[in-house]
C-alpha positions as CSV (number, residue, x, y, z in Angstrom):
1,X,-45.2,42.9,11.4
2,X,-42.5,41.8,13.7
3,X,-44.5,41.5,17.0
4,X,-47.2,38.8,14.8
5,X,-43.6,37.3,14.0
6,X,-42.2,37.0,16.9
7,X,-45.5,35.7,18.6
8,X,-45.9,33.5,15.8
9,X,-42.4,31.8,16.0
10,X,-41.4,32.9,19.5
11,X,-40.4,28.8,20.8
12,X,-38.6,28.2,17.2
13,X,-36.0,31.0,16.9
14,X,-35.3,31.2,20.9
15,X,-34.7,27.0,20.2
16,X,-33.0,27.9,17.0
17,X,-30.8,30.5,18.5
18,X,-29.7,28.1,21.2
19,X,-28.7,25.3,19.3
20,X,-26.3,27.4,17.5
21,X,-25.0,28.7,20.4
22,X,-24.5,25.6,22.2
23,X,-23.0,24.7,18.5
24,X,-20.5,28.1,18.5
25,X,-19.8,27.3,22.0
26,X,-18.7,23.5,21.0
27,X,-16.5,25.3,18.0
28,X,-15.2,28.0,21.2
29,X,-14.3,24.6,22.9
30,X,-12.5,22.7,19.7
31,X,-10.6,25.6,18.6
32,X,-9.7,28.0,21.3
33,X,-9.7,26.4,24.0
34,X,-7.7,23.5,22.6
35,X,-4.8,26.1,21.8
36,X,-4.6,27.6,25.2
37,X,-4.0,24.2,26.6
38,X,-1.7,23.4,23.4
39,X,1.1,24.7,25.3
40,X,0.6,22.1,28.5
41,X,0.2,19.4,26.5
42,X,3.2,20.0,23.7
43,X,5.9,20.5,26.4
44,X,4.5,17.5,28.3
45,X,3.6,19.0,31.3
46,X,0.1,17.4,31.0
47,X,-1.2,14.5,28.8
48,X,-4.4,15.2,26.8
49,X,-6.7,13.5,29.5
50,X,-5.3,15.7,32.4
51,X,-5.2,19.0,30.1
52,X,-9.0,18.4,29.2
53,X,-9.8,17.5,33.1
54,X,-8.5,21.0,33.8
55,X,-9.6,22.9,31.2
56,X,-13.6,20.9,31.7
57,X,-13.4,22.8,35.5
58,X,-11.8,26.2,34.7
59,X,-13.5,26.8,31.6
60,X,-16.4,25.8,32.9
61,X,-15.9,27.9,36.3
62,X,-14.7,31.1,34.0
63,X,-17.6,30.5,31.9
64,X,-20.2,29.5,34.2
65,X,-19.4,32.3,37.0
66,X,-18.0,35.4,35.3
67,X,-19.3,34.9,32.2
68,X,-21.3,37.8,32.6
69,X,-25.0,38.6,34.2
70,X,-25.2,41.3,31.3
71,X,-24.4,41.3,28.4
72,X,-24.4,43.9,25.2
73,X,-26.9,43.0,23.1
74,X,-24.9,43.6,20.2
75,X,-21.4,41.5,20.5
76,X,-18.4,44.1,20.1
77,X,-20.2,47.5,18.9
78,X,-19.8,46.1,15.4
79,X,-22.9,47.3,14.2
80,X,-24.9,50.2,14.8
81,X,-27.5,49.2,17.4
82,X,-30.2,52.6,16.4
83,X,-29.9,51.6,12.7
84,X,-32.3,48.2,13.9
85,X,-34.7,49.7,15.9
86,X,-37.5,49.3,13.2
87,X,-36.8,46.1,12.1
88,X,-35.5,43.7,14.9
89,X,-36.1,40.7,13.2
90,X,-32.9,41.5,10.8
91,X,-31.4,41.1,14.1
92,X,-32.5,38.1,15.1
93,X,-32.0,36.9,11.8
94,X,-28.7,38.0,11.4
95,X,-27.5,36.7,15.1
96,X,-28.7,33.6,14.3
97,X,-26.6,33.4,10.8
98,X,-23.7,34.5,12.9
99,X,-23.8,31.8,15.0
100,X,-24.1,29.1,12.7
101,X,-21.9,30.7,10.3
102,X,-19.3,31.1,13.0
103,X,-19.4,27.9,14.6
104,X,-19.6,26.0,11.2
105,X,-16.2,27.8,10.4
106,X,-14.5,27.2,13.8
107,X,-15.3,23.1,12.9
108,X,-13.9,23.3,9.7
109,X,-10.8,25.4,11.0
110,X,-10.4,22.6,13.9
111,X,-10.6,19.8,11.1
112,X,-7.4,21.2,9.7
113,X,-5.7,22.1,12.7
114,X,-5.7,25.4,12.2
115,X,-5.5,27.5,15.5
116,X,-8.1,30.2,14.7
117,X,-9.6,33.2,16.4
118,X,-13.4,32.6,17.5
119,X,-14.1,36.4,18.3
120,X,-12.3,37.2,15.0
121,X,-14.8,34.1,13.3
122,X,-18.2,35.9,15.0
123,X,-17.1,39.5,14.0
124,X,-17.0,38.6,10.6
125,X,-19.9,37.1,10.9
126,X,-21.5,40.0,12.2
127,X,-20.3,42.4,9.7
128,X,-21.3,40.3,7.1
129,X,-24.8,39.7,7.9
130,X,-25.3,43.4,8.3
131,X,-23.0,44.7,5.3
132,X,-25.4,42.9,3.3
133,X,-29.1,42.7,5.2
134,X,-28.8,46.4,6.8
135,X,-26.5,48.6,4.8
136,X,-22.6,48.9,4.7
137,X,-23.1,52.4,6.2
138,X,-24.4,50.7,9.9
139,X,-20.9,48.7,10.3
140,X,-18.5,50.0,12.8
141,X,-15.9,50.3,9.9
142,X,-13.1,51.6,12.2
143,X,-13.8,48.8,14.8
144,X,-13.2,46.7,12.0
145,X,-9.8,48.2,10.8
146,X,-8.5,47.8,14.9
147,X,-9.6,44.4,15.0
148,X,-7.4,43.7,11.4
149,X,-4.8,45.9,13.3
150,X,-4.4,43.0,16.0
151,X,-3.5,40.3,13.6
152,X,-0.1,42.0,13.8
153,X,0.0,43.7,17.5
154,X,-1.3,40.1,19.4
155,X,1.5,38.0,18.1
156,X,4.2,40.9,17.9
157,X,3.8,42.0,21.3
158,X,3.3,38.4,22.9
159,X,6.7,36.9,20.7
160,X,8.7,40.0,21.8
161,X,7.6,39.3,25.5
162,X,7.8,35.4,24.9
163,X,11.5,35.8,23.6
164,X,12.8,38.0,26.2
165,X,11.2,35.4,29.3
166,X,12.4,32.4,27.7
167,X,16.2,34.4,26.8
168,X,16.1,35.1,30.8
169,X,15.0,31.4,32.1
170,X,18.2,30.5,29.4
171,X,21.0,33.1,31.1
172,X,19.3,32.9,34.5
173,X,19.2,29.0,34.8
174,X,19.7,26.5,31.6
175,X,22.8,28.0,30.4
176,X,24.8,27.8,33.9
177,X,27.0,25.4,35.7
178,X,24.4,24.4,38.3
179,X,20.7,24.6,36.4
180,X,18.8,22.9,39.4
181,X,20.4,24.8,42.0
182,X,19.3,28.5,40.1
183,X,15.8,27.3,38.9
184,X,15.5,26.6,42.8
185,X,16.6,30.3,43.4
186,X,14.7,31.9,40.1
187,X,12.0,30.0,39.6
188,X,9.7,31.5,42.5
189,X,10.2,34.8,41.1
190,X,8.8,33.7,37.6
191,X,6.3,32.0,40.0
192,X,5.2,35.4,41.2
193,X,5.5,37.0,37.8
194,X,2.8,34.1,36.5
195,X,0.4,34.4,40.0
196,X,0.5,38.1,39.4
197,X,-0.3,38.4,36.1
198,X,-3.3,35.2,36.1
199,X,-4.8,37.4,38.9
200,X,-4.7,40.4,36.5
201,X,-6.2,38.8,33.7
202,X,-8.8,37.4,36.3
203,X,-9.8,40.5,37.7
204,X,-9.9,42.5,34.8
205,X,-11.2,39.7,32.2
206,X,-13.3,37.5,34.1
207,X,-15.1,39.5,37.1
208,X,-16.0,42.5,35.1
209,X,-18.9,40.4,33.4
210,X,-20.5,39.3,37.1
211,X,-20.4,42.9,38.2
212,X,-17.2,42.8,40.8
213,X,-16.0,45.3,39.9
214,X,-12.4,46.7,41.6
215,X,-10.2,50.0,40.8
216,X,-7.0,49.7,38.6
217,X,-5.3,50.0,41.8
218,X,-7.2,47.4,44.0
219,X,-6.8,44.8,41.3
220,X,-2.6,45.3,41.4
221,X,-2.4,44.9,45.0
222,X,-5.0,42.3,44.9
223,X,-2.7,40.4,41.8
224,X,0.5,41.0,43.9
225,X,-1.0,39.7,46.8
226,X,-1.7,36.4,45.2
227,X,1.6,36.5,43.3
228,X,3.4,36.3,46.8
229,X,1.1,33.3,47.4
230,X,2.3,31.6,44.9
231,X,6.0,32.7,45.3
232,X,5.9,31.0,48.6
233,X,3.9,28.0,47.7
234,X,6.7,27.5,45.1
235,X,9.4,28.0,47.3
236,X,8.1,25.3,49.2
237,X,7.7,22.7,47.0
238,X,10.8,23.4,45.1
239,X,13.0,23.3,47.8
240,X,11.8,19.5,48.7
241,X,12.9,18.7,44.9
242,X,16.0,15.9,44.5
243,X,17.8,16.0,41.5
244,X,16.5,12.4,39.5
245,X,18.7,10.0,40.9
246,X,19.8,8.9,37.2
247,X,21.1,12.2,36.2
248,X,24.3,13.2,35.9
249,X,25.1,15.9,38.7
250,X,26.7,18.8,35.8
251,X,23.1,17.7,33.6
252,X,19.9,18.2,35.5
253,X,18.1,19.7,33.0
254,X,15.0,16.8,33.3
255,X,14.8,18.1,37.3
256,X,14.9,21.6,36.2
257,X,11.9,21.2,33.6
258,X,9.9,19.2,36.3
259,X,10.0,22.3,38.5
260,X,8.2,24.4,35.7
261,X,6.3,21.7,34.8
262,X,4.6,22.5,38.2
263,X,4.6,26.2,37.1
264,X,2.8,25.2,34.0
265,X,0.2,23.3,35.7
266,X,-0.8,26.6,38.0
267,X,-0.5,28.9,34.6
268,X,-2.7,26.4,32.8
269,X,-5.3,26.8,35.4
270,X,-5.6,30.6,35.4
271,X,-5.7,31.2,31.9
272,X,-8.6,28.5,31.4
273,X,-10.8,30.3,34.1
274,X,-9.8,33.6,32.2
275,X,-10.2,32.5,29.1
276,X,-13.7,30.8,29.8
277,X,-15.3,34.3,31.8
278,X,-14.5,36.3,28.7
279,X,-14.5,33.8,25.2
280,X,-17.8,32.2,26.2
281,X,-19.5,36.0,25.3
282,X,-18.7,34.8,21.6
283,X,-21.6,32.2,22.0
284,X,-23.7,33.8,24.3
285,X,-23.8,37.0,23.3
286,X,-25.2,37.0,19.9
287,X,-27.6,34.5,21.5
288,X,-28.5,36.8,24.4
289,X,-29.4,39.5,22.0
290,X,-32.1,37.3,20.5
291,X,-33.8,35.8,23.6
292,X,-33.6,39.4,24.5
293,X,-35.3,40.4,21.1
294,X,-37.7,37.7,20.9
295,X,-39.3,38.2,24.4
296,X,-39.6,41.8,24.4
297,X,-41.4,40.9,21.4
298,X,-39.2,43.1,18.9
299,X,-37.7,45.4,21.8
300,X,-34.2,46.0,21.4
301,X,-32.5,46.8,25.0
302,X,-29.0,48.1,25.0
303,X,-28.5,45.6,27.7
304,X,-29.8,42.0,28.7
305,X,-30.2,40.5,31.3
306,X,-28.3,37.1,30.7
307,X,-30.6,33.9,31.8
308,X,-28.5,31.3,34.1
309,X,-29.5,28.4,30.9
310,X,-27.3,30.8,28.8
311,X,-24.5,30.4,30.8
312,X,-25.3,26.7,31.0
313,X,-25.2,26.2,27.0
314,X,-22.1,28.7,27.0
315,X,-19.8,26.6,29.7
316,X,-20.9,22.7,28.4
317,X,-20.9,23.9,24.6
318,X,-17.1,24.9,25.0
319,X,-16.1,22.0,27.8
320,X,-17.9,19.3,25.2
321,X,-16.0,21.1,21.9
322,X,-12.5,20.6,23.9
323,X,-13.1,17.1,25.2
324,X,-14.4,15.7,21.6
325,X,-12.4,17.7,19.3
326,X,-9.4,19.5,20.8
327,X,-7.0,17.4,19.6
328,X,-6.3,18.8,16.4
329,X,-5.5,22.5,17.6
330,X,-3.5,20.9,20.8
331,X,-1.2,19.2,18.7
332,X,-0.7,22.5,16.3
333,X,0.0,24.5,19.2
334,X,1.9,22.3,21.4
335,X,4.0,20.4,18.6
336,X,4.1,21.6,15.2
337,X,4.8,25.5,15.7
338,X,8.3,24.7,17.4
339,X,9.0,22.1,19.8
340,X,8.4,22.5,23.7
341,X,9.5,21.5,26.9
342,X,8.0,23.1,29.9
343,X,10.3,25.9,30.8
344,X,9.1,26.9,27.0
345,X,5.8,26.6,27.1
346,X,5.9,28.6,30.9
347,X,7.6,31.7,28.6
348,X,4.9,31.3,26.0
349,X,1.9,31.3,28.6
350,X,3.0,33.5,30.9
351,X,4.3,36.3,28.0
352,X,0.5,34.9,26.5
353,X,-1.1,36.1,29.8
354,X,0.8,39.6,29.9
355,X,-0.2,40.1,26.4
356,X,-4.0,40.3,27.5
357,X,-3.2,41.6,30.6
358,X,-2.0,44.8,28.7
359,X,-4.4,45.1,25.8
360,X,-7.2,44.7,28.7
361,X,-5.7,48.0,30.0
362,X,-5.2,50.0,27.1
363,X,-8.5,48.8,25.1
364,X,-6.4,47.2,22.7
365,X,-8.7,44.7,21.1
366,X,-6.7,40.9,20.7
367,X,-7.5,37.7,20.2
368,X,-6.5,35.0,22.5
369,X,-5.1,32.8,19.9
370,X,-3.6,35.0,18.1
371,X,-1.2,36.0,21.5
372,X,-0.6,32.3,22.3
373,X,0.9,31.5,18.7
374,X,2.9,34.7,18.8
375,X,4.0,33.0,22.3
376,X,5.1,30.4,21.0
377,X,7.0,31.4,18.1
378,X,8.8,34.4,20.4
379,X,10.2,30.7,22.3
380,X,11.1,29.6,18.8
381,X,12.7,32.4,17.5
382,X,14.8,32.8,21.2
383,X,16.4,29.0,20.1
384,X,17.1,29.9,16.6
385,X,14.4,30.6,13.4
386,X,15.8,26.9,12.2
387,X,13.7,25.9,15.4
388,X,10.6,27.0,13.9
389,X,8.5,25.1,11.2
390,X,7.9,27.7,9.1
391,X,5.4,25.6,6.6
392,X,2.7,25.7,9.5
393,X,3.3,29.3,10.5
394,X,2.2,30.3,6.6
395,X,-1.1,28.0,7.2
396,X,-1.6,29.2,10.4
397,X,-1.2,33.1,9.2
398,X,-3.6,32.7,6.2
399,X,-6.3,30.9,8.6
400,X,-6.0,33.8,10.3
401,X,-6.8,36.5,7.0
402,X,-9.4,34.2,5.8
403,X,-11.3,34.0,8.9
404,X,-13.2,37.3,8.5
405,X,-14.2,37.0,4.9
406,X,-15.3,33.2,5.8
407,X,-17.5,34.2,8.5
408,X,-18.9,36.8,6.8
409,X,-19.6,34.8,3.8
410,X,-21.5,32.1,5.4
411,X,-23.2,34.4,7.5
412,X,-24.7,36.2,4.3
413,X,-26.0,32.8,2.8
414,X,-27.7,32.1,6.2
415,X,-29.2,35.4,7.2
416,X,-30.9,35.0,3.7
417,X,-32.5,31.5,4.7
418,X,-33.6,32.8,7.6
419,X,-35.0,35.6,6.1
420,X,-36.5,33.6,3.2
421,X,-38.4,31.3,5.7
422,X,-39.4,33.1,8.8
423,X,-40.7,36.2,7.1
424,X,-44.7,36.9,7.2
């Protein structure tokens, strides 16, 4: 039955399957990527134009050229890959509902302004499609229950580290007689700390997927390497920077925030590229798996071979979803949480950053948004909880609990359409 179906239809579902994942992708782009440039744009360090320029190349770049030659055919391990083998096209179905069902919810999520996770939105999806079209029995239940775990662990870890960076930059520079003069002599350190820990998430985020592969070892010496870079690079520039000739000498707190401004701007960078190499599987994996499907007519392989037009729909899909409709999110993120000014929004990234850094190396499985809101309420909390809007922090926490169930819901309706219409 499913190799007639598969000849029969072969064009329309690999077309089908493409448009939704150029359409997830576009949701990838609105949502998630929007919130990891939040930050940039809330404290000022870049205007919308500039933070979309950046994020277009990096996300693109981290999308485009570690976003993986191979794949998993089944996104995550949510679903029991052996429990298919007879009936692929429940699969292909089901991928397809995923997709749509995901994407459709990431939109409406973006509408709202709710910061949202996207691998949280196609895990539900996937679960729900296969709860319902498979068997509850196939699901990954305990996979599941670690990904619900994270909802806490993301933001809990990421605040903790955000409050105790942005408490140092305070003692270390803000709070002192001469705030210039120390962010001249600390700042290159925190520069070293955010080099080092962009390479890390690089290298064990982003190159993974093309097949560079380096020891745990090799990538540390690799990361402090580039960290010294940039401590040097930052020396250099910071030590040509006057105090604005308008500012009183005892207040130079607009001079200080220029300097991580700067530091912002190189943060910014990194965690697009990383961010793009790794999200962009959201989209292209569920679509990979049915190319993969379609043309082996009914095959399953436990890994595919990802096609470059893949990556292609992957890296515009997410750079389109930022530049049309990242707004929304940005403006969450970057003002509405807690208000920021670059030496904040340097804590949030860089204790944002660490926070992946760390779950990549223990298997901890996070979500991106998740970490970066728990960033920015760790800054938050460090000034005070009155500095905190606490009305969006309840929106933004039920978002989060209602993301599964939504993309699993959807999902269900779709994989039953599909099912209805394609079936012989």
């Amino acid at each position: 039955m499913e190799i007639s179906l598969f000849t029969e239809y072969n064009m329309i579902l690999i077309s089908l399957a493409a448009i939704f994942g150029l359409f997830m992708a576009f949701g990838i782009g609105a949502n998630d990527v929007a919130n990891a440039m939040g930050t940039s744009v809330g404290s000022r360090a870049l205007t919308i134009k500039q933070a979309i320029l950046v994020a277009m190349i990096f996300e693109f770049a981290g999308a485009f050229l570690a976003g993986g030659e191979v794949t998993s055919t089944i996104r995550k391990g949510i679903i029991d890959a052996n429990s298919v083998m007879d009936t692929p096209e429940l699969l292909v179905f089901g991928m397809m509902a995923s997709l749509l069902a995901a994407g459709i919810w990431l939109i409406i999520a973006t509408y709202f302004g709710w910061p949202v996770s996207t691998t949280h939105s196609i895990v539900g999806a996937i679960v729900g499609f296969a709860a319902v079209g498979i068997g509850m029995d196939v699901v990954q239940w305990g996979k599941v229950g670690s990904i619900v775990a994270s909802w806490v662990v993301s933001p809990v870890l990421a605040g903790t580290l955000a409050f105790l960076l942005f408490t140092s930059v305070q003692k270390l520079i803000l709070n002192t007689d001469d705030p210039l003069k120390n962010s001249k002599k600390y700042v290159p350190y925190y520069m070293f700390l955010a080099g080092f820990m962009i390479a890390l998430v690089t290298l064990f985020k982003g190159l993974k997927h093309v097949g560079v592969k380096f020891e745990t070892g090799e990538s540390i010496l690799i990361a402090v390497g580039f960290g010294v870079l940039i401590l040097l690079a930052g020396k250099f520039f910071i030590a040509r920077q006057k105090p604005l000739s308008d500012e009183n000498s005892s207040f130079q707190y607009a001079s200080v925030e220029r300097v991580f401004a700067v530091l912002m701007v190189v943060t910014a960078c990194g965690m697009a590229f990383a961010h793009g190499s790794n999200d962009v599987a959201n989209a292209i994996g569920p679509l990979a798996a049915v190319v993969s499907v379609v043309e082996n007519n009914g095959v399953i392989q436990s890994k595919s071979q990802l096609p470059i037009w893949i990556l292609l729909i992957g890296g515009l899909g997410i750079v389109a979803g930022l530049a049309i409709y990242g707004k929304r999110v940005m403006a969450t993120i970057g003002r509405k949480i807690t208000e920021l000014t670059p030496s904040r929004g340097f804590a949030a990234e860089l204790a944002a950053a660490t926070t992946v850094v760390i779950a990549s190396g223990t298997g901890l499985p996070i979500s991106t948004t998740h970490t970066l809101v728990g960033a920015v309420l760790g800054v938050g909390m460090a000034r005070g909880i009155a500095a905190l809007n606490l009305g969006v922090v309840k929106t933004i926490a039920v978002s989060w609990v209602v993301t599964l169930p939504a993309g699993a819901i959807l999902s269900m309706i779709f994989f039953y359409i599909f099912k209805s219409v394609f079936t012989i």
